[in-house]
C-alpha positions in Angstrom: 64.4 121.4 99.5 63.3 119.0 96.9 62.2 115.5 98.4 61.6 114.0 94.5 63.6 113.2 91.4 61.7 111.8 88.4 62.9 109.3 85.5 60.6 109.2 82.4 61.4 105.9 80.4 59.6 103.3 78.6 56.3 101.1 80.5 58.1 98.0 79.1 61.2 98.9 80.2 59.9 99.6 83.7 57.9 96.3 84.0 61.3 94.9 82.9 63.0 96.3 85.7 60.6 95.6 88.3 60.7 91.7 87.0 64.7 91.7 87.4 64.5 93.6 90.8 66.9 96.0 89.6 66.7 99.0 87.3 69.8 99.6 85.4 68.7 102.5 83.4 67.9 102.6 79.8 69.3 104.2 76.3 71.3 107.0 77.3 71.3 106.2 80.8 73.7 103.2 79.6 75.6 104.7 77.6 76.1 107.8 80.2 77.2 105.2 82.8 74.4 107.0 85.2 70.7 107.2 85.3 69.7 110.4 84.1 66.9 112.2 86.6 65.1 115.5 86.5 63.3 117.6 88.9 59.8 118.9 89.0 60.8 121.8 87.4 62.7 120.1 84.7 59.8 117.2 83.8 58.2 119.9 80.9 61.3 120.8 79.5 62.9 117.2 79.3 59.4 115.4 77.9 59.0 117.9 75.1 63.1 117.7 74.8 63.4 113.9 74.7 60.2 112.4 74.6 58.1 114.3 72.4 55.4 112.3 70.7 56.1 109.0 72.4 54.1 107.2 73.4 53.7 103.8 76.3 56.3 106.0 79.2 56.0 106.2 82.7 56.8 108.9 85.2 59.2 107.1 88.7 58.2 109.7 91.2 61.9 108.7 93.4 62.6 109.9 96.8 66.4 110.6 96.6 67.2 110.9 100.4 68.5 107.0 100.7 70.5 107.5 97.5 73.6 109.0 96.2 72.6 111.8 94.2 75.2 113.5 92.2 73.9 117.2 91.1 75.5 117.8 87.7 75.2 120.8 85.3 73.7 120.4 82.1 70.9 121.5 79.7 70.8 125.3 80.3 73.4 125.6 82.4 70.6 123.9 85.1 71.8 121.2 88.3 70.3 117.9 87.3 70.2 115.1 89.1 72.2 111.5 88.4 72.6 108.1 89.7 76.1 106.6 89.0 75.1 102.9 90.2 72.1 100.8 89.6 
């Protein structure tokens, strides 16, 4: 069983976050209504995907145990993790 989920998203964004205490997602995470997470196994696909090219990201290694994970299909027909709250 997997024990991490990973969000890719902006350093400045991050640094944001950690300033407010609180990450509420960013871009499409906002407009979902969830944060949008991958697995291990889904990192290569979603950084060439969505992110290839850019530059200044960081990779939030999350341990999903204390948090309400909703798995939800979606590129290739794959289970991928989301966080409806903040």
């Amino acid at each position: 069983m997997l024990k991490y989920i990973y969000k890719i998203c902006y350093i400045k964004d991050w640094k944001k976050a950690k300033k407010m205490g609180r990450f509420k997602g960013v871009g499409i995470d906002l407009k979902d209504n969830y944060i949008h997470f991958c697995t291990v196994n889904q990192l290569e696909e979603t950084l060439i995907t969505h992110f290839k090219g850019v530059k200044n990201l960081c990779l939030l290694e999350v341990n999903y145990k204390d948090i309400n994970i909703k798995w939800e299909k979606s590129r290739n027909d794959d289970l991928f993790p989301h966080f409806y709250g903040k």
